[in-house]
C-alpha positions in Angstrom: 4.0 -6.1 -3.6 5.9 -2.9 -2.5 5.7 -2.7 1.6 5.2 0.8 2.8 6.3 0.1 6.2 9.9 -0.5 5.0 10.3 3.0 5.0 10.3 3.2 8.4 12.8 0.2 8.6 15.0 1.5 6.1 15.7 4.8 7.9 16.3 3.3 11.2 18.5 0.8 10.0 20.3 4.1 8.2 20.3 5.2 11.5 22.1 2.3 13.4 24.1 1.5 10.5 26.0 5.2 11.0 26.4 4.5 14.8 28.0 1.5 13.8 30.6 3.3 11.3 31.3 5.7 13.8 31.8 3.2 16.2 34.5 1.0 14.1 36.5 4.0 13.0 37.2 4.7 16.6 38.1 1.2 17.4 40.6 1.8 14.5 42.1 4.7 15.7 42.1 3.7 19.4 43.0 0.3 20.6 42.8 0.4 23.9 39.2 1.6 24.0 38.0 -1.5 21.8 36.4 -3.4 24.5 35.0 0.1 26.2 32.8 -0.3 22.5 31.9 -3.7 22.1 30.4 -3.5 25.9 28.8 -0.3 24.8 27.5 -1.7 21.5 26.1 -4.9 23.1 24.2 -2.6 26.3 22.5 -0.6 23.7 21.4 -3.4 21.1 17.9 -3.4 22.3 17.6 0.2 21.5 17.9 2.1 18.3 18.1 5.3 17.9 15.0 7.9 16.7 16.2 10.2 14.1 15.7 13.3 16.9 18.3 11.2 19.4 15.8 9.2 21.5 16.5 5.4 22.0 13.5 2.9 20.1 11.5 1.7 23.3 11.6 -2.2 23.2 8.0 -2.5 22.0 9.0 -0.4 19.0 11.8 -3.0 18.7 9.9 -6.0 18.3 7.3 -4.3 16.1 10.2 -3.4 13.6 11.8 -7.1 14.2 8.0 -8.3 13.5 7.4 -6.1 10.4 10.9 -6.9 8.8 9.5 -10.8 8.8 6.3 -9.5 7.2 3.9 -10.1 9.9 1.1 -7.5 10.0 -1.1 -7.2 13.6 -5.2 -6.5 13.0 -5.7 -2.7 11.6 -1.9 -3.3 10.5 -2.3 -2.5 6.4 -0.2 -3.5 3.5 -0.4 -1.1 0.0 0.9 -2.2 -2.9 0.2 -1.4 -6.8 -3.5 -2.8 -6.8 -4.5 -3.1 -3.5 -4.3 -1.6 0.2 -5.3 -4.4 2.2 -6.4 -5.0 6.2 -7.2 -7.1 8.2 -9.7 -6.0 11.2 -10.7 -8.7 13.1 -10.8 -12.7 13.1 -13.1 -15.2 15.4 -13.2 -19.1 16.0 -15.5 -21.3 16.9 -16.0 -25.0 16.9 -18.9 -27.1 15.6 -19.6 -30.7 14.9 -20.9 -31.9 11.8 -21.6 -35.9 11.8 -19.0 -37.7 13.0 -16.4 -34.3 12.3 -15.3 -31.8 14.4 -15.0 -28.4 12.6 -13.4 -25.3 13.4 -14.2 -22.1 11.4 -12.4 -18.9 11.1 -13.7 -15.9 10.3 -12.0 -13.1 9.2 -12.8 -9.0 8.6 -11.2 -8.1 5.8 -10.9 -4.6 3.7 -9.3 -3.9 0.7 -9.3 -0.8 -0.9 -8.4 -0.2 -4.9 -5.0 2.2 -4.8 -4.5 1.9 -8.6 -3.0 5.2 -10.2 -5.0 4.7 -14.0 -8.5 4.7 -12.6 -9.4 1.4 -13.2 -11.4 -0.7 -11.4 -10.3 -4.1 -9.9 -11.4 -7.2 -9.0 -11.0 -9.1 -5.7 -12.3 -12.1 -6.6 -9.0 -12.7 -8.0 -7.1 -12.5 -4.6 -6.8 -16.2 -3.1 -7.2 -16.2 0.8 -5.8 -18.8 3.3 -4.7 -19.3 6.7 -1.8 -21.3 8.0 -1.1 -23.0 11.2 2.6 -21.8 11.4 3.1 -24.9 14.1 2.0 -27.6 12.3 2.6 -26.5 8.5 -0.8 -26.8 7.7 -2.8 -24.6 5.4 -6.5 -24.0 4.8 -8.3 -21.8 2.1 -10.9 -19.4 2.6 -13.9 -18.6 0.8 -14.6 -14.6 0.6 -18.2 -13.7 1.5 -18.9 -10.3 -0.1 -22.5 -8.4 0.5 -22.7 -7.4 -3.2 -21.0 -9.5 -5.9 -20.9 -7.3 -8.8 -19.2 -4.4 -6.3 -16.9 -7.1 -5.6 -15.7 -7.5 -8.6 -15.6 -4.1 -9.8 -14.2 -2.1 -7.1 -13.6 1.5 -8.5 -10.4 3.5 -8.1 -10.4 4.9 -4.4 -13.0 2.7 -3.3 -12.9 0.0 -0.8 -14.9 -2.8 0.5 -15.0 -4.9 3.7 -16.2 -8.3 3.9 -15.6 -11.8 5.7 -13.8 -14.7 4.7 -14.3 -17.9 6.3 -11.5 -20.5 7.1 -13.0 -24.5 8.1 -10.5 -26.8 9.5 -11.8 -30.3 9.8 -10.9 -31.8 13.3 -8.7 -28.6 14.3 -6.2 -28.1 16.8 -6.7 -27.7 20.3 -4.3 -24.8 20.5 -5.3 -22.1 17.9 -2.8 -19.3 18.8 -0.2 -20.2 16.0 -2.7 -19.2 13.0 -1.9 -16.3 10.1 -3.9 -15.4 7.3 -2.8 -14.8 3.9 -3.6 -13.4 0.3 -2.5 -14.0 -2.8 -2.9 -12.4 -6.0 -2.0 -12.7 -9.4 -2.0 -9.1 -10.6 -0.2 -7.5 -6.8 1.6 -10.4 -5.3 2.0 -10.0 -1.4 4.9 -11.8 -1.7 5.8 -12.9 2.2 3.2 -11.0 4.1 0.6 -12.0 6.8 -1.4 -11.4 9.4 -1.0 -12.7 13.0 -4.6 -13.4 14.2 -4.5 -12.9 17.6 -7.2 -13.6 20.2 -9.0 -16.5 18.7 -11.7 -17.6 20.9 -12.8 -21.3 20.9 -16.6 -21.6 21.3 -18.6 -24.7 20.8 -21.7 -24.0 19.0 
């Protein structure tokens, strides 16, 4: 799937990369200032510069540094061919089940059809699951849609939001390491995911 977002990347990289032309022809024509640049270049790493002069705050910094690795924030949205997906929110909490300890994700999802020919789609197809970027371990959700014909027949421009639930038998104590995923057939996401933040362990 196409990332929208590298458009911002691309033209600040565009950016830095002519700063850094500019800055190895002068080396070239003037030795003696060679360290005066290499001191300069490493002071303003941090920073990059805005196409109207202004230096990238750090915050913008690590946003592009987290988007360039594909990892989306909640309300963060990815677009692609098929879809234009979101994810909202996400909550934890812990229940016991016999003898098992369960922990259940739940996640706010919506997806929105972006297709060009009209046609309707069908999210049923997408497979969701979240990851425990820690320990390697993965878990698949189960959507929960409202209506399941609009579900599967989503028209052009339309979009729905639903849940998806996540159980994780005898989960971790530490749950701050978790991102979701989707995966579809028809518009692969390729290596992008969603950091859920703020997961709240509650026994119930």
């Amino acid at each position: 799937m196409k990332k929208s977002f590298y458009a911002m990347l691309a033209a600040l990289t565009i950016g830095s990369s002519l700063t850094a032309c500019s800055n190895s022809e002068d080396k070239a024509e003037d030795k003696p200032k060679e360290k005066t640049h290499v001191a300069a270049s490493t002071a303003e790493a941090p920073t990059t510069d805005h196409e109207d002069g202004e230096k990238a705050t750090p915050e913008e910094i690590a946003q592009i540094e987290r988007m360039d690795k594909g990892i989306l924030l909640y309300g963060e949205g990815n677009k692609g061919g098929d879809y234009s997906s979101t994810v909202e929110n996400a909550g934890y909490r812990v229940q016991t089940e016999g003898k098992d300890t369960v922990g259940i994700i739940t996640a706010r999802v919506t997806i929105q059809n972006v297709r060009e020919d009209n046609q309707t789609v069908d999210l049923s197809e997408i497979d969701f699951s979240v990851q425990d970027e820690k320990t390697g371990k993965s878990y698949d959700g189960q959507a929960m849609p409202f209506d399941e014909d609009k579900f599967k027949t989503v028209p052009a421009g339309y979009s729905l939001t639903f849940d998806v639930s996540f159980m994780i038998k005898n989960p971790p104590k530490n749950v701050d390491n978790f991102y979701l995923y989707m995966n579809s057939s028809v518009d692969p996401y390729e290596d992008i995911h969603w950091q859920l933040n703020n997961l709240i362990d509650s026994k119930n």
